[in-house]
C-alpha positions in Angstrom: -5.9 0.3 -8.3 -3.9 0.2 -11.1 -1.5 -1.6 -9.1 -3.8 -4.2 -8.8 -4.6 -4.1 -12.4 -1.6 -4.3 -13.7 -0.8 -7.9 -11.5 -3.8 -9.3 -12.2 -3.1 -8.7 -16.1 0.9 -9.6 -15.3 -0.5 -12.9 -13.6 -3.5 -13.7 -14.8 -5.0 -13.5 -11.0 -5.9 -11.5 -7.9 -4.7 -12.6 -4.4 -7.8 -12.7 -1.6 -5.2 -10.5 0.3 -5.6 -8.1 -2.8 -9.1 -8.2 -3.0 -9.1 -7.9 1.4 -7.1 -4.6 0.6 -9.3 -3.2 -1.8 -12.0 -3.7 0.7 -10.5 -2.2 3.5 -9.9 1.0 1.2 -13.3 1.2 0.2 -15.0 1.0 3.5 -12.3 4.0 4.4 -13.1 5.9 1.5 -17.2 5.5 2.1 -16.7 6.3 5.7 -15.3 9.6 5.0 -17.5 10.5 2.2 -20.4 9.6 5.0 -18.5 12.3 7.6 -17.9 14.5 4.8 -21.6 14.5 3.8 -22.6 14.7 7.7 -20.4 17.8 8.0 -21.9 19.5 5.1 -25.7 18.7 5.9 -24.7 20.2 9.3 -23.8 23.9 8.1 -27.2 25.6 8.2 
């Protein structure tokens, strides 16, 4: 992220391939907080 920030300050923009990375992290990191969450609920 701070990569990111520090371009966009450096440049005064953000590349759609930026923004497409960001994305693709996000959806990573949600998918495992969603299996970390589904393991958890599952230890009973």
């Amino acid at each position: 992220m701070n990569q990111y920030a520090k371009r966009a300050n450096e440049t005064g923009s953000i590349y759609a391939a930026d923004i497409e990375d960001l994305q693709n992290r996000l959806d990573e990191i949600w998918e495992l907080s969603r299996q970390s969450l589904a393991s958890l609920a599952a230890i009973r």
